[in-house]
C-alpha positions as CSV (number, residue, x, y, z in Angstrom):
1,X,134.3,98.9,118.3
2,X,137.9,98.3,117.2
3,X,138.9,97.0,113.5
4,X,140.4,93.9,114.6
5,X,136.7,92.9,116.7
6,X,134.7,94.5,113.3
7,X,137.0,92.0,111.4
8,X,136.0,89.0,113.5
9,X,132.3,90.0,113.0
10,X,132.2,90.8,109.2
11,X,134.7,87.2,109.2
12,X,131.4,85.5,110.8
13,X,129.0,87.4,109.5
14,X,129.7,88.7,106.1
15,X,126.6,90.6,105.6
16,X,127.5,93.2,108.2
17,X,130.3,94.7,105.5
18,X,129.7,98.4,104.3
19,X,130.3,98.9,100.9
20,X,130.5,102.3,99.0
21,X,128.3,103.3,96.4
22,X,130.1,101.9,93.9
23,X,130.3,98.4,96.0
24,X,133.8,98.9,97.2
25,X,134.5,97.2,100.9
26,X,135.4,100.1,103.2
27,X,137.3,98.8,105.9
28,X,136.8,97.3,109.1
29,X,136.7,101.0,110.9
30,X,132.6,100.2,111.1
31,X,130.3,97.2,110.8
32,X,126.5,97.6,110.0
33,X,125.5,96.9,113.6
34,X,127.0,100.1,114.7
35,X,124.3,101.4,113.2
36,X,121.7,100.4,115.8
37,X,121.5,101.8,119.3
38,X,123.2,100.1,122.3
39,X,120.4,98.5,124.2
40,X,119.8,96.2,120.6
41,X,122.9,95.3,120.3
42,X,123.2,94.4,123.3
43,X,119.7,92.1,123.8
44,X,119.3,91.2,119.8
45,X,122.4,91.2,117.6
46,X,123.8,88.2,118.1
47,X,120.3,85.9,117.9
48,X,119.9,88.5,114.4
49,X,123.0,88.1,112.9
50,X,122.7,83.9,113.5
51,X,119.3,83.9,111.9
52,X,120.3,86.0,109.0
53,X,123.3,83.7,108.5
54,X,121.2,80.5,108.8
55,X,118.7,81.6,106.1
56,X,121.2,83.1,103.9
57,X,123.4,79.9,103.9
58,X,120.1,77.5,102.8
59,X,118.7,79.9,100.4
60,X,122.5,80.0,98.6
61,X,122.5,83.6,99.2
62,X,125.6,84.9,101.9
63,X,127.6,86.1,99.3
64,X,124.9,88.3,97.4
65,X,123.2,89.7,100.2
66,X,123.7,93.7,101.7
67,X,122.2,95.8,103.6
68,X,122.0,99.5,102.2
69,X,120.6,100.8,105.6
70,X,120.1,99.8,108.8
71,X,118.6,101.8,111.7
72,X,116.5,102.5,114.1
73,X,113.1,104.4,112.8
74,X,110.1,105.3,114.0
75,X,110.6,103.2,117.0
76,X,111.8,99.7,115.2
77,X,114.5,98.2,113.8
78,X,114.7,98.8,110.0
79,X,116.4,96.6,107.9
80,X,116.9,97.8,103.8
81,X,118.6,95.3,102.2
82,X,119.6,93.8,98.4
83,X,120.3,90.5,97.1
84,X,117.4,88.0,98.0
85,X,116.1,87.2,95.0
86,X,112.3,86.6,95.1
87,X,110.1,84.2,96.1
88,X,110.3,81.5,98.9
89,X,114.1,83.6,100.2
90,X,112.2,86.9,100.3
91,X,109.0,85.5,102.1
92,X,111.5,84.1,104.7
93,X,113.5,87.2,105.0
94,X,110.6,89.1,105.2
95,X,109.4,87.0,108.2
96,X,112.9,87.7,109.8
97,X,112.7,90.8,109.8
98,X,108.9,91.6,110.6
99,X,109.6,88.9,113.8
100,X,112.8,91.4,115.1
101,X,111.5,94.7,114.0
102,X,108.1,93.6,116.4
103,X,110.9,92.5,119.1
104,X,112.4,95.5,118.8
105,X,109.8,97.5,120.5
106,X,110.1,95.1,123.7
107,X,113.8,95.8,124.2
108,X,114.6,99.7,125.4
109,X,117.5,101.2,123.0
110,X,119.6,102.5,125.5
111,X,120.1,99.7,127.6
112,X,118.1,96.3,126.2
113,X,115.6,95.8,129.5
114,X,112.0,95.4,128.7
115,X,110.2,98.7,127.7
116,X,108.0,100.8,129.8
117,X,107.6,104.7,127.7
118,X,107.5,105.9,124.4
119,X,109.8,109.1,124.4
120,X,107.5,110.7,121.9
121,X,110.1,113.7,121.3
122,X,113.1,110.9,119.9
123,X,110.5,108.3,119.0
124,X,112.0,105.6,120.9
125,X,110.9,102.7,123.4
126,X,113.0,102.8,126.5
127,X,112.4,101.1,130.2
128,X,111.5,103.2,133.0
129,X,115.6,103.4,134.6
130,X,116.0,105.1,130.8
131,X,113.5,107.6,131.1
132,X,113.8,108.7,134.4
133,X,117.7,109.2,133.1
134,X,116.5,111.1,130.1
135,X,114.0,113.3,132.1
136,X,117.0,114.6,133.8
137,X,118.9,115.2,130.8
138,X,116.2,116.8,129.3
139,X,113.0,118.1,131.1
140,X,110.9,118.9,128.9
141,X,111.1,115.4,126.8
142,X,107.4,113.7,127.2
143,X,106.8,110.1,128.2
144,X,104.2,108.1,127.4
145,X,103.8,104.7,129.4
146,X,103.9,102.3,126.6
147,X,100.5,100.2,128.5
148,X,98.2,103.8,127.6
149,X,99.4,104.0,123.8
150,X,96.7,102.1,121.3
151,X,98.0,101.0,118.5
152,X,101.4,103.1,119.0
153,X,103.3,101.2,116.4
154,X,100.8,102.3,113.7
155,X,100.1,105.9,115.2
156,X,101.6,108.8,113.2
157,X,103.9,111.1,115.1
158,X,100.9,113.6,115.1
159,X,98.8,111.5,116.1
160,X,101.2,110.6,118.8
161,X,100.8,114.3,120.1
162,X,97.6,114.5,120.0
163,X,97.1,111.3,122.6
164,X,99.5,112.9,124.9
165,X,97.3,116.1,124.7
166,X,94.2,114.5,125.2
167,X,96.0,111.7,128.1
168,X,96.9,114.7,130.0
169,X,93.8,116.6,129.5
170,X,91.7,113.7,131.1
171,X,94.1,114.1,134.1
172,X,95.2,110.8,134.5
């Protein structure tokens, strides 16, 4: 995005800043959300960034609140964040971001549709158009239909694998 549209957003949303180590503002060249993949920002960003801002604003919080990361992992949206104090502010937060991180494996990264495969070799969700598009790009990548993974969000890349193995063994 350009400085004068990352201005606009961190104007709005304040919490979307980057700040150095030493907590000096960098600039407008980046915002937080540039750190999430396209098919996010496309489907979840806005409805995010309005229910951070909401809670932030009754818990008295906007102008102590930062992220320290932000990014895609394992699949989900992470958030890693400063500034909530404790109590009833971090329960809420906490229920933001359990309530996007779960919606985050329902939207594909690349483009936002609904998701179909688990790429298992980027450990990402993406919709079937996004796969088939990847499979060119790289043959040898392996999809998994997101309906045959159990329990995917709490399986363990290796463990991952080993379903694939045994998925394919069965010959189905």
């Amino acid at each position: 995005m350009n400085r004068r549209h990352n201005k606009e957003l961190c104007d709005k949303y304040p919490f979307l800043k980057k700040y150095d180590w030493l907590g000096n503002f960098i600039g407008y060249d980046s915002t937080w959300e540039d750190s999430l993949p396209e098919g996010w920002k496309k489907v979840m960003c806005p409805q995010i960034w309005e229910d951070l801002k909401n809670i932030l604003v009754k818990a008295n919080f906007l102008d102590r609140f930062r992220f320290h990361k932000l990014q895609q992992k394992h699949g989900l949206i992470y958030f890693g964040y400063t500034g909530i104090g404790e109590g009833a502010n971090a329960k809420r937060l906490l229920g933001w971001d359990n309530k996007y991180s779960e919606m985050s494996s329902y939207s594909c990264v690349d483009c936002g549709e609904e998701v179909d495969y688990w790429d298992l070799d980027w450990e990402e969700f993406v919709c079937e158009k996004c796969a088939k598009e990847r499979s060119k790009q790289h043959p040898d990548s392996i999809f998994i239909k997101k309906s045959d993974l159990v329990n995917y969000q709490n399986a363990s890349y290796i463990e991952k694998k080993k379903y694939y193995i045994m998925f394919n063994q069965k010959g189905e």
